[in-house]
C-alpha positions as CSV (number, residue, x, y, z in Angstrom):
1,X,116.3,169.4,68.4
2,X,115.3,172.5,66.3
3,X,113.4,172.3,62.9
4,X,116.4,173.6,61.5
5,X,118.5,170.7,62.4
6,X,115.9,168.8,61.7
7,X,116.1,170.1,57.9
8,X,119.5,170.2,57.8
9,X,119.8,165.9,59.1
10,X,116.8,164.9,56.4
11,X,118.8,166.6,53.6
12,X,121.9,165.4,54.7
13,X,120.4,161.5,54.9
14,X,119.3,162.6,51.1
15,X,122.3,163.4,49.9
16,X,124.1,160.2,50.7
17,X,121.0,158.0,50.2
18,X,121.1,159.6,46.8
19,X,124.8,159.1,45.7
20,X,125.2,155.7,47.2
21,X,122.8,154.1,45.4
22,X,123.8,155.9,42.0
23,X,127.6,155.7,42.3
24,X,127.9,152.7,44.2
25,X,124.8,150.7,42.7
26,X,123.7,152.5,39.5
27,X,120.3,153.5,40.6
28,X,119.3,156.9,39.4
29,X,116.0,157.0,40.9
30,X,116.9,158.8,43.8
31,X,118.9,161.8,42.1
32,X,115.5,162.5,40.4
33,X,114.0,163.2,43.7
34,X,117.1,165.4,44.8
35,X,118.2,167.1,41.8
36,X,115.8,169.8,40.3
37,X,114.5,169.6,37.1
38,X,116.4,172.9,36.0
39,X,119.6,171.2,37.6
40,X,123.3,172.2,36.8
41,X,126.6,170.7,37.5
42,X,129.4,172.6,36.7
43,X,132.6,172.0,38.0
44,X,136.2,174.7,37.5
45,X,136.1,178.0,35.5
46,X,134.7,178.0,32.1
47,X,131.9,175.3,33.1
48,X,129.0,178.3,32.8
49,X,126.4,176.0,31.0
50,X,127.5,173.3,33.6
51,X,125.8,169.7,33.1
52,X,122.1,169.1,33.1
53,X,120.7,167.0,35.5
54,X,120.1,163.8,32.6
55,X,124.1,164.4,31.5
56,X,125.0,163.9,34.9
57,X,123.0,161.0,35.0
58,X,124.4,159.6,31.9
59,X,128.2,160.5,33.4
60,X,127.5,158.4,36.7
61,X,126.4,155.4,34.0
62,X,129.9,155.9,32.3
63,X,131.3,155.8,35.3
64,X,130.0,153.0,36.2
65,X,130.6,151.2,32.7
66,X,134.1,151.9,33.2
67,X,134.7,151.0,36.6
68,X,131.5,148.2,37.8
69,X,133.4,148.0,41.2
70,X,132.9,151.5,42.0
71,X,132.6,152.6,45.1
72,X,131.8,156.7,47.0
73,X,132.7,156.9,50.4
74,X,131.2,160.5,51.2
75,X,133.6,161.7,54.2
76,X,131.5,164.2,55.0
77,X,128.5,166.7,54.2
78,X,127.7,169.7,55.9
79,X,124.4,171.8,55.0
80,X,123.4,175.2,56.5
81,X,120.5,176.5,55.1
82,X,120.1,176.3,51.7
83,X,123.4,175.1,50.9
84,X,125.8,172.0,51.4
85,X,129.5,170.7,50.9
86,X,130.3,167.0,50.4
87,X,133.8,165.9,50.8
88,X,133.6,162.5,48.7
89,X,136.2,159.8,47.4
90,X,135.5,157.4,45.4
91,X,137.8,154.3,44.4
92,X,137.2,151.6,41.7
93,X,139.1,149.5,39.0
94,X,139.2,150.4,35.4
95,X,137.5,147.6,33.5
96,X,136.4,149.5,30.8
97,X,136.8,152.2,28.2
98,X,136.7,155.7,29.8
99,X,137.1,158.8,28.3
100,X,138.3,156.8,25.2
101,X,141.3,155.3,27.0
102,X,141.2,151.1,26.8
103,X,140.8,149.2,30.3
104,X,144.3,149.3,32.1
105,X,142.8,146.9,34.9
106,X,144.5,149.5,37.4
107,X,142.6,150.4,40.7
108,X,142.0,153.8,40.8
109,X,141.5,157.1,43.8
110,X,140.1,160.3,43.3
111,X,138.3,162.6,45.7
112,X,136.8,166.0,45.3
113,X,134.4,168.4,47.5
114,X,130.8,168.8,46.1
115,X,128.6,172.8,46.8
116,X,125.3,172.3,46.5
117,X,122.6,174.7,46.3
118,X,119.0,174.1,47.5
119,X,115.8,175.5,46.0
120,X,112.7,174.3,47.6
121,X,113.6,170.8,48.9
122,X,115.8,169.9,45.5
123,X,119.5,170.7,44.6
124,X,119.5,173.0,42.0
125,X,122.7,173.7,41.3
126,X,126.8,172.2,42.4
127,X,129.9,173.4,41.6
128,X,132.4,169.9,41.6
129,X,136.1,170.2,42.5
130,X,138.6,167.6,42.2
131,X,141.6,166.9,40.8
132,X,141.9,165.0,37.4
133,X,144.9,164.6,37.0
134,X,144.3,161.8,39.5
135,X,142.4,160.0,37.4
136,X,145.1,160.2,35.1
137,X,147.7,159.1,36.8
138,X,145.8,156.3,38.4
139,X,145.3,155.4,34.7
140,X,148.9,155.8,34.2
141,X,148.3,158.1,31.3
142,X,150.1,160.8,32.9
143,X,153.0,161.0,35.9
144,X,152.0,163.5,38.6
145,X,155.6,164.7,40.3
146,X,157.7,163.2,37.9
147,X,160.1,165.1,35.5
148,X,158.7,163.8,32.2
C-alpha cells in the first residue's frame, strides 16, 4: 500500500467518522477536527459567501431538532489528492418545526453528492448538491410530477 492510499483511506475513515456522529448522533466534535477554521459550505449558484463552519454546525442541530431519528447513510466517498465527493442520503421523520413548516410526522428521503476540498489535513471548503424539492415533497408542501 502506498502513502498515498494511505492518505487517501485515513481521510476517507474521517469523513464518515465525522458525519455519522454529527448527523446521526448530534456530536459536533468531530467536524471541528475536519472542517477548517476558515471553512465554507456553499451549495448551487449564488451561494458565494457559502456557510461558515459554526452555521453548518448549527444547520446539522436543526436538522436534527426537526427530525431526532435522523439518519446519513454515506454511499460512497472518493478522495484523490486534495479533494473528495461523498454521495450521501439521509432519511428521518419530521417531528418538528423545520424551515418554519409544523411537524407533518411524514418520513422523509433526500440525497445529494458532497466536493470537498482539503488544505492541510482539514476540509476547507464543499460545494453541496441535492435536490430540495425532495424535502418538500416528502413534507408534502409541494407535488413533484404532478400537474398542480
Amino acid at each position: 500500500m502506498t502513502s498515498e492510499m494511505t492518505a487517501n483511506d485515513a481521510r476517507r475513515a474521517r469523513i464518515a467518522d465525522a458525519w455519522n456522529a454529527a448527523w446521526d448522533r448530534g456530536e459536533l466534535t468531530l467536524m471541528d477536527e475536519l472542517l477548517a477554521p476558515g471553512y465554507r459550505r456553499r451549495s448551487g449558484v449564488g451561494a458565494e459567501e457559502g456557510m461558515s463552519r459554526e452555521d453548518y454546525k448549527n444547520s446539522i442541530l436543526s436538522a436534527r431538532a426537526a427530525f431526532p431519528d435522523l439518519t446519513t447513510t454515506i454511499d460512497e466517498i472518493v478522495v484523490e489528492g486534495d479533494r473528495a465527493a461523498i454521495r450521501w442520503r439521509t432519511r428521518g421523520t419530521h417531528l418538528g418545526s423545520f424551515l418554519g413548516v409544523p411537524p407533518t410526522k411524514r418520513p422523509v428521503e433526500v440525497s445529494g453528492a458532497t466536493f470537498a476540498r482539503f488544505e492541510d489535513d482539514r476540509i476547507a471548503e464543499e460545494l453541496v448538491t441535492w435536490d430540495p424539492r425532495a424535502l418538500l415533497a416528502g413534507l408534502g408542501i409541494l407535488r413533484v410530477g404532478e400537474d398542480q
